[in-house]
Backbone as numpy.savetxt, mean C-alpha at the origin, in Angstrom:
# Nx Ny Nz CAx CAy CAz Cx Cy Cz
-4.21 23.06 11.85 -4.44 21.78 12.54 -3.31 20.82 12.21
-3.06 20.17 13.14 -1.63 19.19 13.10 -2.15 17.68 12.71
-1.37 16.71 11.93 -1.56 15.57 11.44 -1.76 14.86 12.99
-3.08 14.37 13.67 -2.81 13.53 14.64 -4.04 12.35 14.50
-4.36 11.42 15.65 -5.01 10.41 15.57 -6.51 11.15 15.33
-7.43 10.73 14.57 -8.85 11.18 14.03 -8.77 12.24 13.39
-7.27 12.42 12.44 -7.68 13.64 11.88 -7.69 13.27 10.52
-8.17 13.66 9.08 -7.91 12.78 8.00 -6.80 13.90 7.20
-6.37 13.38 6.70 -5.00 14.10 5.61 -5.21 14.12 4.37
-4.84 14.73 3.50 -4.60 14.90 2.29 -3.38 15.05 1.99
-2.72 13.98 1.35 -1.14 14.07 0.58 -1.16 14.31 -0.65
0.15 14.92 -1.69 0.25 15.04 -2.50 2.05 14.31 -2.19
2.70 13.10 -3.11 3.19 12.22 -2.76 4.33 11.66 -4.23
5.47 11.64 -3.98 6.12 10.82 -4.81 6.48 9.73 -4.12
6.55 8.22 -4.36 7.07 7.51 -4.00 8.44 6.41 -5.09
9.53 6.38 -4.42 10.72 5.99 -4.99 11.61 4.83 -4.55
12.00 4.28 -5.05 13.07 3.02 -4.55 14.24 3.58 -4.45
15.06 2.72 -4.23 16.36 3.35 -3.90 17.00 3.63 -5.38
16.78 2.79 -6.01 17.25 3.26 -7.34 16.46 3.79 -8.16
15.75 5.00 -7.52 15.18 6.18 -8.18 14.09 6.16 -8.62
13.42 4.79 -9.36 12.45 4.45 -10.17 11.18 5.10 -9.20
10.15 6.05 -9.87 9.01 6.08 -9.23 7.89 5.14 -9.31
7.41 4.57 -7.86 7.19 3.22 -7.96 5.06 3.65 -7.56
5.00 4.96 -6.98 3.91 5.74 -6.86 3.75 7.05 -7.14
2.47 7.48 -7.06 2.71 8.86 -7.12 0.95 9.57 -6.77
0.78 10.53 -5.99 -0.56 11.58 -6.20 -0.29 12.94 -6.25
-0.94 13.61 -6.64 -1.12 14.87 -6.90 -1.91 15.45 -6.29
-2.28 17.21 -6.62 -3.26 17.81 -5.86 -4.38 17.57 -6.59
-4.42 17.29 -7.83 -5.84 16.90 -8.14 -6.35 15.86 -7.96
-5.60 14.79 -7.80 -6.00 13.31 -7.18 -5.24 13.18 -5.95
-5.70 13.33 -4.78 -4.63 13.35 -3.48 -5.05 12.10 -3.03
-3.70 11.43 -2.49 -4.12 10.58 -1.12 -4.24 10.93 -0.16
-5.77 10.64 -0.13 -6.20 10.82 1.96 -6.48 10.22 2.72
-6.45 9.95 3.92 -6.10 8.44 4.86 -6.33 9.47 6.61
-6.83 8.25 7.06 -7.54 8.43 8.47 -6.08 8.41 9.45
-5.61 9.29 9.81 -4.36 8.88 10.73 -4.74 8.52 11.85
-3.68 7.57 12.01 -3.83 6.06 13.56 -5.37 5.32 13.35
-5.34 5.05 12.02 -5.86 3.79 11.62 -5.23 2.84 10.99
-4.26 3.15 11.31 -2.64 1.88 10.20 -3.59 1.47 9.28
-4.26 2.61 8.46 -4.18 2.02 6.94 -3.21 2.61 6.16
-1.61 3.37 6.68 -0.44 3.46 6.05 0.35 2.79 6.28
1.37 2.48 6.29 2.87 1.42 6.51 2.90 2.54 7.69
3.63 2.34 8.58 3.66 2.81 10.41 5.10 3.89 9.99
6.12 3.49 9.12 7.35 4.62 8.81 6.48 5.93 8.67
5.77 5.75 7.52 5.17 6.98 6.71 3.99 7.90 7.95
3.24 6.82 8.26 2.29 7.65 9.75 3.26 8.09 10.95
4.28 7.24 10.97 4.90 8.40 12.17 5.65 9.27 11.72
6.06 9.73 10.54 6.78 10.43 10.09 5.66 11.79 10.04
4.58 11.40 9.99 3.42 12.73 9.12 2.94 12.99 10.66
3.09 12.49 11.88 2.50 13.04 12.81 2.76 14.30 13.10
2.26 15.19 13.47 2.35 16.66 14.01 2.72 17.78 12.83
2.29 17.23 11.31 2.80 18.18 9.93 1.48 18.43 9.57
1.50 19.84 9.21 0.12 20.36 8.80 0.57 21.10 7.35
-1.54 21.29 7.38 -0.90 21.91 5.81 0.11 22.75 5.39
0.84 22.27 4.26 1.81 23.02 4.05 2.77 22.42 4.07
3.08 21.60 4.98 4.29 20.64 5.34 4.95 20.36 4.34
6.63 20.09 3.82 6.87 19.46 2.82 8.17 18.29 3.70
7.80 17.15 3.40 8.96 16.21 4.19 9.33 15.50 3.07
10.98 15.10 3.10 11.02 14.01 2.75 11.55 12.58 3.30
10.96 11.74 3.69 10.81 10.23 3.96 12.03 9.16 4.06
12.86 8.21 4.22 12.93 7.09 4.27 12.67 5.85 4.77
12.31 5.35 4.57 11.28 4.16 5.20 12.12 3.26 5.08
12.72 2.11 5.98 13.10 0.95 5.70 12.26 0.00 5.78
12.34 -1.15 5.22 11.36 -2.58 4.85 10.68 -2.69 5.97
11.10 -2.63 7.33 10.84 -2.78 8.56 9.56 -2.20 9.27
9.81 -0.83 8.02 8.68 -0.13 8.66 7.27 0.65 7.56
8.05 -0.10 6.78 6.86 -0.50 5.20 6.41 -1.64 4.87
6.88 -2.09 4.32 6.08 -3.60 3.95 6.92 -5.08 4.05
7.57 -4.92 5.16 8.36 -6.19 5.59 9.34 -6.40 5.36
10.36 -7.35 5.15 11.27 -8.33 4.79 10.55 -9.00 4.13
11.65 -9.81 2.96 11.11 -10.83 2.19 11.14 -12.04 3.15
10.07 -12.50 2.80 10.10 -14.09 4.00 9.94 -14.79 2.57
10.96 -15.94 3.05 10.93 -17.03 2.29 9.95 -17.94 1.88
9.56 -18.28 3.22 8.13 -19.17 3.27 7.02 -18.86 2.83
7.16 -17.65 2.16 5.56 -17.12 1.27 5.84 -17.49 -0.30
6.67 -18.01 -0.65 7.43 -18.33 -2.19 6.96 -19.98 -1.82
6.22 -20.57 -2.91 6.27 -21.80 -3.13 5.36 -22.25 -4.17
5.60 -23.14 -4.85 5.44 -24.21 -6.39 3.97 -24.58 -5.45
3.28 -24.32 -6.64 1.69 -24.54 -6.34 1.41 -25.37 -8.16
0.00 -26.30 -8.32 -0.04 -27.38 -9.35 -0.77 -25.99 -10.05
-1.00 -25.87 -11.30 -1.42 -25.41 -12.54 -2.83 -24.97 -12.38
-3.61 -26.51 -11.35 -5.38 -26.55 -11.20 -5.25 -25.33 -10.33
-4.72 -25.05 -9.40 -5.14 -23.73 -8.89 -5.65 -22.62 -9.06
-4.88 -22.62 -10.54 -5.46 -21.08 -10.95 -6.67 -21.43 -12.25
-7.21 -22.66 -11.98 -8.49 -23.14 -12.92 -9.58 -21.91 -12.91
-10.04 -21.95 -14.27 -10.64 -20.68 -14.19 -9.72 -19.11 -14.67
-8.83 -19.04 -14.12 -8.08 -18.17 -15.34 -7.63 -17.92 -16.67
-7.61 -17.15 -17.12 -7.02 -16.92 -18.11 -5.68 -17.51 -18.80
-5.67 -18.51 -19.65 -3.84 -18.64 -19.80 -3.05 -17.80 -19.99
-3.40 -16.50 -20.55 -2.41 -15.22 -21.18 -2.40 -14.61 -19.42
-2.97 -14.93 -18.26 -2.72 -14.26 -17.16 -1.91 -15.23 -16.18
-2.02 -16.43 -16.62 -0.62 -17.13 -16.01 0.54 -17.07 -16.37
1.59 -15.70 -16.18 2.73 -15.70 -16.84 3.20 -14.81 -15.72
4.99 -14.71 -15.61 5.47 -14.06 -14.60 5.29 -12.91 -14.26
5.02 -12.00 -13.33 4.41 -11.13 -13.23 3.02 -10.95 -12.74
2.34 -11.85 -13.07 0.96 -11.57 -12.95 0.40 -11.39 -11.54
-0.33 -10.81 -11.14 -0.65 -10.67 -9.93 -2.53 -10.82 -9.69
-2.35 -11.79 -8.65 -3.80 -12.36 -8.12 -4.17 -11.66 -6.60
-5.01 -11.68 -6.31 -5.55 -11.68 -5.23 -6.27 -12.77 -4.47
-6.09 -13.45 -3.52 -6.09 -14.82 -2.91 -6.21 -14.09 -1.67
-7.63 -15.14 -0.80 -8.00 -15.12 0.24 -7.35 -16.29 1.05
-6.39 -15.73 2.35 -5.06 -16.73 2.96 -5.40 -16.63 4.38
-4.84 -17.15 5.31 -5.40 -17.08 6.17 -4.61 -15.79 7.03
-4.11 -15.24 6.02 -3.92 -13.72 6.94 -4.90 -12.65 6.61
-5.31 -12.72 5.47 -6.54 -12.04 4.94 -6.13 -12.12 3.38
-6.66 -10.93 2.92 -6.60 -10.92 1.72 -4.56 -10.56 1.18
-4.77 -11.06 -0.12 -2.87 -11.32 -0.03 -2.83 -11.06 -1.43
-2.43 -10.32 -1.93 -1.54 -10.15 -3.30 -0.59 -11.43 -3.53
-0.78 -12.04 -4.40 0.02 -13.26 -4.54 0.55 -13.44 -6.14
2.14 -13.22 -6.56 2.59 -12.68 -7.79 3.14 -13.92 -8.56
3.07 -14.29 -9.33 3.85 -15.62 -10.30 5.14 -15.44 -10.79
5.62 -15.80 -9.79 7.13 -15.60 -10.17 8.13 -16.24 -11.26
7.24 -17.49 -11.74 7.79 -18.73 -12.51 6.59 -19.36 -13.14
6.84 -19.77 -14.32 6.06 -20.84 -15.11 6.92 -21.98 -15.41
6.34 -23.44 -15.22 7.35 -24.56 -15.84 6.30 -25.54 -15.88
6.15 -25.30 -16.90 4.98 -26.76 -17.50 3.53 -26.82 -16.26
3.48 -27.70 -15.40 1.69 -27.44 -14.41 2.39 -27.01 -13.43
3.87 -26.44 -13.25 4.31 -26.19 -11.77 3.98 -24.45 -11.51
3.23 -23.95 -11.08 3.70 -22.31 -11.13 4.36 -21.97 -9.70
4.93 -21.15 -9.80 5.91 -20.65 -8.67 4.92 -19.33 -8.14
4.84 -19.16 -6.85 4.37 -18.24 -7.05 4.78 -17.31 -5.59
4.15 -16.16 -5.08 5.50 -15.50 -4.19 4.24 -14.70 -3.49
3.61 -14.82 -2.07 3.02 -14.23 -1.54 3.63 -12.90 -0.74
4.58 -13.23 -0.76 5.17 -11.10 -0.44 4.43 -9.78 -0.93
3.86 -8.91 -0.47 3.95 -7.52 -0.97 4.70 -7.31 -1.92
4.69 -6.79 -3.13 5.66 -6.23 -4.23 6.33 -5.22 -3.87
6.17 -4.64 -2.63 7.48 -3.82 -2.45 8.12 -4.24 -0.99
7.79 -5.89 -0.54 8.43 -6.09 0.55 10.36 -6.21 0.76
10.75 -6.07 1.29 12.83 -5.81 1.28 12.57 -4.52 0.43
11.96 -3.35 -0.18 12.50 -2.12 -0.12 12.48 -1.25 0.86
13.39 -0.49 0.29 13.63 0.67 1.35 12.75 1.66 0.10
11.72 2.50 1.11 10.81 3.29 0.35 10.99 5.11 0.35
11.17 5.57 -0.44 11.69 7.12 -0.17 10.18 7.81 -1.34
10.03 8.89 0.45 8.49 9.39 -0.16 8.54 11.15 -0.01
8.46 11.61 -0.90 8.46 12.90 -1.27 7.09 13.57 -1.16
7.07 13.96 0.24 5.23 14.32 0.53 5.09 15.95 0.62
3.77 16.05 0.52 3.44 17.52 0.54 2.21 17.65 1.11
1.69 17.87 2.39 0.45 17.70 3.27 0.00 18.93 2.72
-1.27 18.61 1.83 -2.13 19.31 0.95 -3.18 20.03 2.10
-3.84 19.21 3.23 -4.70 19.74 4.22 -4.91 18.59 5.33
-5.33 18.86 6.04 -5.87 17.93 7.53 -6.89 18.38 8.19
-7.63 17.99 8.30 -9.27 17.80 9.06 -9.91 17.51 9.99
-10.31 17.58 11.22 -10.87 16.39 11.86 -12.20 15.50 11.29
-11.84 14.18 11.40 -12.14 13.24 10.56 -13.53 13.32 11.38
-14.64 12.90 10.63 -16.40 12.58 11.17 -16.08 11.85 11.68
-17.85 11.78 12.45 -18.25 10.66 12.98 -17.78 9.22 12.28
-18.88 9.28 11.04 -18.61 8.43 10.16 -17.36 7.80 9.68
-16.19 8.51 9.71 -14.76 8.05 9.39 -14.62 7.36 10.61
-14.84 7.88 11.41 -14.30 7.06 13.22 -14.74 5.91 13.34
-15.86 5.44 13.24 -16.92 4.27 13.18 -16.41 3.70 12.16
-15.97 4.42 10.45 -15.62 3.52 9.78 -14.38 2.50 9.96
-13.35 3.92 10.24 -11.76 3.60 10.37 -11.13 4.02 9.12
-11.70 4.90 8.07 -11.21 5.10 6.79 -11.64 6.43 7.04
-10.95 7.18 5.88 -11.28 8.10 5.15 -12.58 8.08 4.34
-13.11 9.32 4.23 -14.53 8.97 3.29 -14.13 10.38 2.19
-14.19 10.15 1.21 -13.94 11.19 -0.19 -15.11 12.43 -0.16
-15.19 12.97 -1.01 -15.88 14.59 -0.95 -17.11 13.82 -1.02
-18.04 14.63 -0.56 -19.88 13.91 -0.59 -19.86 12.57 0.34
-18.94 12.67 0.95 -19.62 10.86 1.93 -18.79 9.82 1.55
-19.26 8.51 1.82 -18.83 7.60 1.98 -19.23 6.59 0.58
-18.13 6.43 -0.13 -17.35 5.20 -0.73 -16.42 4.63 -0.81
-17.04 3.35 -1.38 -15.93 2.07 -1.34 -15.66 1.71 -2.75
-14.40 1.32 -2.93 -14.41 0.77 -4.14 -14.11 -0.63 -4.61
């Protein structure tokens, strides 16, 4: 069976930056599996896996374009200290990463800066401006249930969870 729309996949997956660092990774004992032509992948990686069945071994380059964006400027900006009221102080430090409901939906939002009540902070994807290089191995493909169709996800061995 060929990787197409309602079918679900199983990957086994390195993922890499340009300067080599592995930035992901699954295996065959923990695989990623995903509902194809439900863009719950970056659109490089789903059109790349269309028509590869088990067995397949590809390898990938994805530019920002067709993974997780360009850096946009306008998602970087100095927010007051009270914002993150209720946190932790040892979790306000650079690096840290929140999850914030925006009006695009839900948004990974990273602290790029501390300076006294100013925090800086950077609503981009953490891997938005890379170029993504993915070392895949299509473990199996399925036609996806009822239940996946209606959902729009993948559902794991025994049914349906969420986490």
């Amino acid at each position: 069976m060929q990787i197409a729309p309602n079918t679900v996949a199983s990957l086994a997956y390195v993922l890499t930056n340009t300067q080599g660092e592995t930035l992901d990774q699954a295996d065959a004992q923990h695989p990623f599996v995903y509902l194809h032509g439900a863009h719950s992948i970056i659109p490089g990686l789903e059109n790349a896996l269309a028509g590869k069945q088990k067995g397949d071994q590809l390898d990938v380059t994805i530019p920002p374009e067709d993974a997780y964006g360009l850096k946009d400027e306008a998602l970087k900006q100095q927010v007051p200290r009270s914002m993150f009221a209720g946190a932790d102080e040892e979790h306000i430090v650079p690096g840290a990463q929140f999850h914030a409901q925006t009006n695009a939906g839900m948004q990974t939002i990273v602290i790029t800066a501390v300076e006294g009540d100013t925090i800086t902070i950077d609503g981009n994807h953490p891997l938005a401006g890379e170029t993504l290089n993915f070392k895949v191995t299509v473990l199996d493909v399925r036609a996806a249930t009822k239940d996946e169709l209606s959902h729009g996800h993948a559902h794991g061995p025994g049914g349906h969870h969420h986490h």
